[in-house]
C-alpha positions as CSV (number, residue, x, y, z in Angstrom):
1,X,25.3,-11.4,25.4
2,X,26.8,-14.7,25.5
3,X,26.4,-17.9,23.1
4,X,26.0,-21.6,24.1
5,X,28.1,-24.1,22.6
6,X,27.1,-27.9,22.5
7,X,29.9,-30.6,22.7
8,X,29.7,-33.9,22.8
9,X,30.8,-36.4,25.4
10,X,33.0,-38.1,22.7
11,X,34.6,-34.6,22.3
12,X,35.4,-33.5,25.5
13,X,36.5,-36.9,26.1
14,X,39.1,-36.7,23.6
15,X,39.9,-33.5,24.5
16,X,40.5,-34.4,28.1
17,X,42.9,-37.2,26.9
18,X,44.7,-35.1,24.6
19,X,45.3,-32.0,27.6
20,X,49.2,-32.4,27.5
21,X,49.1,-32.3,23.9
22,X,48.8,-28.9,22.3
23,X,46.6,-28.6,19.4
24,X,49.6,-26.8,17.0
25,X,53.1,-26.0,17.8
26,X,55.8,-23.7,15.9
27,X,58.0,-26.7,15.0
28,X,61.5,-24.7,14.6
29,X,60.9,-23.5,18.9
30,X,60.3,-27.0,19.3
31,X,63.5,-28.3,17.4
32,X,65.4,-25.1,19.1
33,X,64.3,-26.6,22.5
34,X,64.6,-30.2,22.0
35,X,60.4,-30.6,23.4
36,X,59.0,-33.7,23.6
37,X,55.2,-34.7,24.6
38,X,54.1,-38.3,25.8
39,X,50.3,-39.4,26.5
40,X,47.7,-40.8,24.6
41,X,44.9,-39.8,22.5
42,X,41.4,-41.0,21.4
43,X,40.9,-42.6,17.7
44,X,37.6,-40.9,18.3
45,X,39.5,-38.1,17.6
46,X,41.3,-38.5,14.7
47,X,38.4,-37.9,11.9
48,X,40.2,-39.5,8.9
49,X,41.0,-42.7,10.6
50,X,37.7,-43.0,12.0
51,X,36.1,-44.1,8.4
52,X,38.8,-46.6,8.3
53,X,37.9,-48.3,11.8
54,X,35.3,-50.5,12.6
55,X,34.8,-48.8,16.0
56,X,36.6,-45.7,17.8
57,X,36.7,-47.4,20.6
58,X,40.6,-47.2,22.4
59,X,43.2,-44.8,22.0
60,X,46.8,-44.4,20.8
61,X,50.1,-43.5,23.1
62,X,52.2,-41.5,21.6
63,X,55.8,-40.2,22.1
64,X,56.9,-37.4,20.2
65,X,60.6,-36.0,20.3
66,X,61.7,-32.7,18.4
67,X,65.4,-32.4,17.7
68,X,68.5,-32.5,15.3
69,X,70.3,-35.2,14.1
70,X,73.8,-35.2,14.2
71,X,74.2,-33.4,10.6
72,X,71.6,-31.1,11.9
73,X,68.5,-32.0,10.1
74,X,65.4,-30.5,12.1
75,X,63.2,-33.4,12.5
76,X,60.3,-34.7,14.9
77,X,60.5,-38.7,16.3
78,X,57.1,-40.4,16.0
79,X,56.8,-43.2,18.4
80,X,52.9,-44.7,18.3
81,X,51.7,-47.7,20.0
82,X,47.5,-48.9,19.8
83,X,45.4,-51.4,18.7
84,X,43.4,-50.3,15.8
85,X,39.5,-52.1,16.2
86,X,39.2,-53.1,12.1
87,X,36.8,-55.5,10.0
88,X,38.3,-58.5,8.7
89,X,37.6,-58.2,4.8
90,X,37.8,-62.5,4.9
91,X,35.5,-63.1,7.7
92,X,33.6,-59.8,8.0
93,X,34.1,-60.3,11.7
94,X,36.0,-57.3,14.2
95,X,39.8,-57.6,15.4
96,X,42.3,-55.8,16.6
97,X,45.3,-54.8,14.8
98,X,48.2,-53.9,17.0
99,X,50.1,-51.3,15.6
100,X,53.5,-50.0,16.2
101,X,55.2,-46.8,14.6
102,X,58.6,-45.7,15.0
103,X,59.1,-43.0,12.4
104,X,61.7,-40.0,11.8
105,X,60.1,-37.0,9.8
106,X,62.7,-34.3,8.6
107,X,60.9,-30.9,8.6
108,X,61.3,-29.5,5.3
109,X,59.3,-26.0,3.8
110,X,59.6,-26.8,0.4
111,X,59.4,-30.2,-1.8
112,X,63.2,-29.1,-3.2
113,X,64.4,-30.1,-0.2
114,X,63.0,-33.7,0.3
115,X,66.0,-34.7,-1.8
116,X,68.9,-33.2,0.9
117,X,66.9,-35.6,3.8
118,X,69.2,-38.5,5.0
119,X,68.3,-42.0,4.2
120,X,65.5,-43.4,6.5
121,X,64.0,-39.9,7.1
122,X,60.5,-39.8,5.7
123,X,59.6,-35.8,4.4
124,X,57.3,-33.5,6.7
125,X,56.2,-30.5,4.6
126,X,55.4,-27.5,7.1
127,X,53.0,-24.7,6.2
128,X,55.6,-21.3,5.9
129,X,54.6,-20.1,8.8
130,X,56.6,-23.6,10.5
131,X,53.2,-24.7,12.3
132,X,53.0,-28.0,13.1
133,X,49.6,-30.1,14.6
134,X,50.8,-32.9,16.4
135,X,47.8,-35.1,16.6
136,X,47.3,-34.8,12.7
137,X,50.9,-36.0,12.2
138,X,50.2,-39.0,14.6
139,X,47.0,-39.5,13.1
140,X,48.8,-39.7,9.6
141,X,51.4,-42.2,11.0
142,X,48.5,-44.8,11.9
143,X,46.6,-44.2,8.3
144,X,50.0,-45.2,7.1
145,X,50.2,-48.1,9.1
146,X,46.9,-49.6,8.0
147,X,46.7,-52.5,5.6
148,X,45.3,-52.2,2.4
149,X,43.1,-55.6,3.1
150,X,42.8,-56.1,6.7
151,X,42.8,-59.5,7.6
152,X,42.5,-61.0,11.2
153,X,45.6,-63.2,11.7
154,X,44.5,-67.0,11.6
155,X,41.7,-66.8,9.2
156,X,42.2,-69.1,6.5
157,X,41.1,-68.4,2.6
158,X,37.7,-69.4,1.3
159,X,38.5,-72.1,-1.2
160,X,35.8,-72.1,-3.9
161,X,35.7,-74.2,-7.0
162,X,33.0,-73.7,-9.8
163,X,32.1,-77.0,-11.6
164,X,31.1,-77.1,-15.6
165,X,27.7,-77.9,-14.4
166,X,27.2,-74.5,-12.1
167,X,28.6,-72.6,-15.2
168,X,26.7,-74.0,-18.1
169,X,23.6,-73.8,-15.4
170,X,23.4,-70.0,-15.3
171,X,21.4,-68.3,-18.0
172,X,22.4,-66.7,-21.0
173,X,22.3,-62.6,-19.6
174,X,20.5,-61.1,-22.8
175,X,22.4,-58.8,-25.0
176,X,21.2,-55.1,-23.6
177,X,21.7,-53.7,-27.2
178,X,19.4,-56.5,-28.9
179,X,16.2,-53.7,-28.7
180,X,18.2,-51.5,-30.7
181,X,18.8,-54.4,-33.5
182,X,15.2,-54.5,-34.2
183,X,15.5,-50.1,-34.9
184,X,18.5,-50.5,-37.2
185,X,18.0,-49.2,-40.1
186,X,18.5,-51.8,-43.1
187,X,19.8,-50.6,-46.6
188,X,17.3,-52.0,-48.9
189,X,14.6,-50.1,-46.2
190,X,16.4,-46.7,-46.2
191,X,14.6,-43.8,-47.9
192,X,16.1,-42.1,-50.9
C-alpha cells in the first residue's frame, strides 16, 4: 500500500531552488569543516516573512560560511542579498526594499554564554543536540532587517491641518453611560 501526497507548485518550486541547501545541519561538523553553502531561496518559502510581504514573489541569495574566528569562537557568516516586495504604510502602494545582511552569529548552547561572545557577534542559541536549519536562520536575518514602518523612498508626508471650524463642526459623541444616569439610584428615592 502506498499513500499520495499533494504539493504545491509553490512548494516544489522552493524546494527546487533550495536543492544545495540542506534542510538542517549539525553545526559543530560544520564549524569542524569550515562548510559553506551559496544559492538562493524563495520568500515563498520562508512562512514567517511571508505575512510581512506584500507578495512572495522573488527570492534571496544567500552565502553562508561556518568557521572560527581567530579566538576560536564557533560561528556561522550570514551574507543575504534580495529585494523584499513590501506595502508602503504612506501611500499604500507596493515597493521594493533592497535588502542587504552581513551578519556574524556565534553559536552558543546556553544563554550563559552570550556574555563570553566578542563584540559585533550577534548570539545563535542551538538546540543541545547542535542542529542548525539554515533557511530559518536566513529567514530570521531578513525579519530583522525589515522596517518597523515601511516606507517607499521618495514619498513625501501627508500634511494635514484641522481648522476650528472642522472641529467645532463634528457632533457632540453622546456620553455611553448617560442610560445608566437615568437607573441611578437617588437617596431621597432609596427604600429603607
Amino acid at each position: 500500500m502506498f499513500s499520495l501526497t499533494l504539493c504545491s507548485a509553490e512548494t516544489i518550486l522552493a524546494r527546487a531552488m533550495n536543492a544545495a541547501l540542506p534542510e538542517s545541519v549539525d553545526a559543530w561538523r560544520m564549524v569542524q569543516s569550515r562548510r559553506s553553502f551559496q544559492g538562493s531561496v524563495a520568500l515563498a518559502s520562508m512562512p514567517r516573512l511571508k505575512g510581512s510581504l506584500s507578495s512572495t514573489d522573488g527570492a534571496v541569495t544567500y552565502d553562508i560560511e561556518f568557521g572560527r574566528d581567530e579566538l576560536g569562537v564557533a560561528n556561522v557568516r550570514v551574507k543575504a542579498d534580495a529585494g523584499l516586495p513590501l506595502m508602503c504604510q504612506r501611500s499604500l502602494e507596493p515597493f521594493v526594499l533592497p535588502v542587504k545582511v552581513d551578519a556574524t552569529l556565534g553559536l552558543i548552547v546556553s544563554e550563559s554564554e552570550e556574555a563570553g561572545l566578542p563584540l559585533g557577534y550577534e548570539p545563535l542559541l542551538l538546540e543541545s543536540d547542535g542542529k542548525l536549519h539554515i533557511a530559518d536562520v536566513i529567514e530570521d536575518e531578513l525579519i530583522l532587517a525589515l522596517p518597523v514602518v515601511p516606507l517607499k523612498p521618495g514619498v513625501e508626508p501627508v500634511e494635514r491641518s484641522w481648522t476650528d471650524e472642522e472641529i467645532e463642526a463634528e457632533p457632540p459623541k453622546e456620553n455611553p453611560f448617560a442610560a445608566l444616569q437615568k437607573l441611578k439610584v437617588s437617596p431621597k428615592n432609596a427604600k429603607k
